[in-house]
C-alpha positions in Angstrom: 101.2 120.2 98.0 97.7 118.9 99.3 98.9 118.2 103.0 95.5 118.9 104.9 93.2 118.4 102.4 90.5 115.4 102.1 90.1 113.8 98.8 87.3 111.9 97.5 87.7 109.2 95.0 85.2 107.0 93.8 85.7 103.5 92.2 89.2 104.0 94.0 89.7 100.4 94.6 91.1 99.5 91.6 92.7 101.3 88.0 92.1 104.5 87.3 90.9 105.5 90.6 92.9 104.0 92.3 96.0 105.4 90.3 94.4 108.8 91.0 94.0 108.4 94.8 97.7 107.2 95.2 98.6 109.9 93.2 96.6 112.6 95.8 97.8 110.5 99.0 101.1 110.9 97.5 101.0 114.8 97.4 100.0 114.4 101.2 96.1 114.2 100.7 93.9 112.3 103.0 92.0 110.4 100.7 88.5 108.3 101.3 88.4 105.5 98.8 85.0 103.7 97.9 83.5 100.9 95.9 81.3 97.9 96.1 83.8 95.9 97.6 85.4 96.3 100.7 88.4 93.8 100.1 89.8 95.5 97.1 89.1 98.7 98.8 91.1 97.6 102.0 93.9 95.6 99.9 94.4 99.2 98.2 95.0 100.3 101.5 97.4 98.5 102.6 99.4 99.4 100.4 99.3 103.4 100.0 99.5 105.3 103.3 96.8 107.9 103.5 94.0 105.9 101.9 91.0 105.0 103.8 88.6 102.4 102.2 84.7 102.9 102.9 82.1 101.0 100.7 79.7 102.9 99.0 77.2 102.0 96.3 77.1 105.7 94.2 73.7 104.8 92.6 72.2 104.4 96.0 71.2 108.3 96.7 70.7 107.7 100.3 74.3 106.1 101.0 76.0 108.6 99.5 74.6 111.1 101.4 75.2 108.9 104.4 78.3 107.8 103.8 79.9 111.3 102.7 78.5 112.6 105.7 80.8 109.9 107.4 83.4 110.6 105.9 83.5 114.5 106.3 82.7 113.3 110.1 86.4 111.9 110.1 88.7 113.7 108.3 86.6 116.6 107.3 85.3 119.0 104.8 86.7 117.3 101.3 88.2 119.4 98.7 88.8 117.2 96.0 86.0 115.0 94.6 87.0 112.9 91.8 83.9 111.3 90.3 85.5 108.1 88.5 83.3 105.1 89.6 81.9 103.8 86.3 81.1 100.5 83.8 81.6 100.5 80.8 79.1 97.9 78.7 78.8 98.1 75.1 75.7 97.6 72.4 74.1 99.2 70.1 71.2 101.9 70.6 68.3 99.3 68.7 69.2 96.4 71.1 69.9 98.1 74.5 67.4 97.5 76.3 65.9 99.6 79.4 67.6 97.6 82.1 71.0 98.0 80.7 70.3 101.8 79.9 69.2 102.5 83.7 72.0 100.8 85.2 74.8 103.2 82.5 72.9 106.2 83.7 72.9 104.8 87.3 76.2 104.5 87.6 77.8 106.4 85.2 75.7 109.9 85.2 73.7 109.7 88.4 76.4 108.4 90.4 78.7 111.0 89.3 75.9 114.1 90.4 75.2 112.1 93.8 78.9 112.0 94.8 79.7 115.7 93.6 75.8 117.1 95.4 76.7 115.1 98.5 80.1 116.7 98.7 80.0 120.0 97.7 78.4 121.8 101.1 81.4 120.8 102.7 83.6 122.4 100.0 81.7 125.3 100.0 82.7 125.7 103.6 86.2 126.2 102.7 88.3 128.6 100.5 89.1 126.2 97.9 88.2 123.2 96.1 88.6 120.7 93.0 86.3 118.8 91.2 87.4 116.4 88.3 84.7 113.9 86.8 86.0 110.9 84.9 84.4 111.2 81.6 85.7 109.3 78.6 86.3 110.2 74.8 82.9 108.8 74.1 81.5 112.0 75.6 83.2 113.9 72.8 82.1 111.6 70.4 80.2 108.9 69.8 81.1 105.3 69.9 80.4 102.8 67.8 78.2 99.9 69.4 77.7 102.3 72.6 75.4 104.4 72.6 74.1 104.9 76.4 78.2 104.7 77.5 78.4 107.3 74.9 75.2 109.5 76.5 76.6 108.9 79.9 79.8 110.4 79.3 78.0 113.1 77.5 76.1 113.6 80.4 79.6 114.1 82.9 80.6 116.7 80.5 77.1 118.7 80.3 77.1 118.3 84.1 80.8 119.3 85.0 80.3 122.3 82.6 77.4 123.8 84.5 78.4 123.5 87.6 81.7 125.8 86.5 79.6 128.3 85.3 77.4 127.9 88.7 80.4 129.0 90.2 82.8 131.3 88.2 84.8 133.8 90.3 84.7 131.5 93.6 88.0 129.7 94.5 86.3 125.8 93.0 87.2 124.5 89.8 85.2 121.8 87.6 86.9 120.0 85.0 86.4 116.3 83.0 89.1 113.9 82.1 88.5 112.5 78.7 90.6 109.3 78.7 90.7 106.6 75.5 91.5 103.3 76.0 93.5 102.6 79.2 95.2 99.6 80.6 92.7 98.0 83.0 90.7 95.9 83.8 88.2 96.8 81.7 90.2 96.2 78.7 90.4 92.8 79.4 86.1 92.4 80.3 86.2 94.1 76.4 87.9 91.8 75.3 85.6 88.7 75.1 83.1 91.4 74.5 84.4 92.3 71.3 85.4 88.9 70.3 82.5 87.4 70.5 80.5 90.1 68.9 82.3 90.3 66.0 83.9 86.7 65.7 87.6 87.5 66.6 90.6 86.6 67.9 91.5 87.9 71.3 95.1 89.4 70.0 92.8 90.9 67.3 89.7 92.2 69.7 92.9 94.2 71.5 94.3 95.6 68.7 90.9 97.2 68.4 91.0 99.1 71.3 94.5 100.0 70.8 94.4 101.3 67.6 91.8 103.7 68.6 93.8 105.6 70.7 95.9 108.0 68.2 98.9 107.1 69.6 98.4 103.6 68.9 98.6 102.2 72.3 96.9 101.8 75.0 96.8 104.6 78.1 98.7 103.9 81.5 96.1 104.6 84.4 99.2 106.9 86.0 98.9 108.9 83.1 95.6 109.7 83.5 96.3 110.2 88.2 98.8 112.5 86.5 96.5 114.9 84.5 93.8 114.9 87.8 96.9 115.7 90.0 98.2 118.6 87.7 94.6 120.0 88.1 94.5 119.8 91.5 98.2 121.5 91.9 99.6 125.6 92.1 98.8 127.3 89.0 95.7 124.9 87.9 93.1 127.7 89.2 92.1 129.2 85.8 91.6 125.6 84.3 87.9 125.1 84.9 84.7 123.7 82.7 87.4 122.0 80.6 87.7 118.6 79.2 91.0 117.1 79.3 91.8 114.5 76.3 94.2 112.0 77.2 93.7 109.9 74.4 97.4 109.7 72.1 96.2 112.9 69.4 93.5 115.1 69.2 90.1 113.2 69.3 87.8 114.2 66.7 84.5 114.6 66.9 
């Protein structure tokens, strides 16, 4: 169903993104993968025809810019951007300090409006066009012990949301993806987070993050691919300025 189009995906090395761009390359999408690191970026490509690894830093403004402009130079104008590249560090708001606020906001909120910016003139060129940011339940909410994570995600959400109203009527849809906690790699970073902050076992620091999802378990990364996919198919056009909870029940606020 997406034979011809070019797909974006940031942070599509590994989990979510990576379930996501498999997920588009599988539906027949062309889909530029990027990340910090070139070897997980090509290894994904070995494995999934239709992937195509490029390294790209999203808080550098000027490589996006360049390297999008490569990109579109190669398989041309892109019509899905998934804005997913992320980290996820927790503390809370009285002992963050300004380094570890800048490099959230770097990553999480700027990275997310340099990807989209860079991409969208080639979008614009076409008739139609998806964009899905990665957000988190934290932007519905906030969450305990992270407070810039939380302002980040926010952020996504405020920024996805304009951007639908900025273009109501034309043939592009903006959208978020609110996921809980999913099974990556990240879990497992939490995990000697959360143990050592609050003086538990490692069996007990997961159970943490499960039992915050409602469903009591935690998220599949193809669950989430499966949501972005769905907004991306027939009959998804009238979806737009949403966010999506994937999170086991209704998350609330």
């Amino acid at each position: 169903m997406l034979q011809g189009k070019h797909a974006l995906v940031t942070g599509g090395g590994t989990g979510i993104g990576l379930a996501i761009a498999q997920a588009l390359a599988g539906a027949g999408a062309d889909v530029t993968i990027t990340g910090r690191r070139m070897d997980a970026l090509a290894e994904a490509a070995r494995h999934t025809i239709g992937l195509h690894p490029m390294v790209m830093d999203v808080t550098d403004e000027a490589a996006v810019e360049a390297r999008v402009a490569e990109a579109v130079a190669q398989r041309g104008p892109i019509q899905i951007v998934i804005a997913n590249a992320g980290i996820a560090e927790g503390r809370k708001a009285h002992k963050t300090d300004t380094a570890l606020w800048r490099r959230i906001m770097a990553t999480n909120l700027d990275g997310a409006f340099f990807t989209i910016r860079a991409a969208m003139p080639s979008m614009l060129q076409t008739d139609w066009g998806r964009v899905i940011a990665i957000s988190s339940i934290a932007g519905l909410r906030g969450l305990p012990g992270g407070g810039a994570y939380s302002a980040s995600k926010h952020g996504v959400i405020g920024l996805i949301r304009s951007m639908s109203e900025d273009f109501l009527g034309a043939p592009y849809t903006f959208n978020s993806i609110c996921p809980g906690y999913v099974d990556t790699d990240i879990i497992t970073r939490n995990i000697d987070t959360i143990k050592d902050r609050a003086g538990i076992s490692a069996e007990a620091a997961l159970q943490v993050m499960t039992d915050a999802n409602r469903h009591k378990r935690l998220i599949a990364a193809e669950e989430v691919a499966a949501a972005a996919l769905w907004l991306c198919g027939p009959g998804s056009g009238s979806v737009n300025g949403q966010e999506i909870q994937i999170a086991g029940g209704q998350v609330v606020g």
